[in-house]
C-alpha positions, 0 to 999 in steps of 0.5 A: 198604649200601643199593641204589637201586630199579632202573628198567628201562625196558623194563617195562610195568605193562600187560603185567605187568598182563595176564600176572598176568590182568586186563584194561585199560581207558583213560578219558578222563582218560589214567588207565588200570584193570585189572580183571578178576583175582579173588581168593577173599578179596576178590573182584574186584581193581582197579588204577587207574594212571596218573593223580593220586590226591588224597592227603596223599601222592605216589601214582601206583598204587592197588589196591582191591576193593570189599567184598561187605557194604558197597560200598565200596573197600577200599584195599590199596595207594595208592603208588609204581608199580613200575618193573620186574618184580621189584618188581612180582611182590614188590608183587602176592606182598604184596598177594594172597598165595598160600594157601601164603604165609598158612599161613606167616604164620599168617593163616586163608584 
């Protein structure tokens, strides 16, 4: 049975944002980048969120680090914005596992 995503209108991205430990800035275009959250295997974790992303597909949250070798954004989500805490924890646990969470997926640290 297939269940439609729950949208709880309630849910701030900048507040679940800020509760996992990054700070947000607005630009001028209304697009909004949380910064500030720093993961052992990247480094530096950014979300840039409410603004058009110019891609083959409809994308309204993008997640990157920029590699300490090369400079350049690494993407590791372009998608959908989550539209409540749940899908948020569960998008955030995929993308920045815990080190217990990769010793079960096998992945070295």
């Amino acid at each position: 049975m297939f269940k439609a995503p729950v949208i709880n209108y309630q849910f701030s991205i900048e507040e679940a944002l800020l509760k996992f430990g990054f700070r947000i800035d607005d630009k001028d275009s209304g697009a909004s980048v949380a910064y500030g959250f720093v993961y052992n295997s990247y480094g530096e974790i950014f979300v840039e969120f409410n603004q058009s992303f110019i891609t083959n597909f409809q994308t309204d949250m993008k997640v990157f680090y920029c590699d300490k070798n090369t400079h350049e954004q690494v993407n590791l989500y372009m998608g959908v914005m989550p539209t409540n805490n749940r899908d948020f924890i569960m998008l955030m646990q995929m993308l920045l596992p815990s080190e217990e969470f990769k010793d079960h997926l096998g992945i070295m640290a």
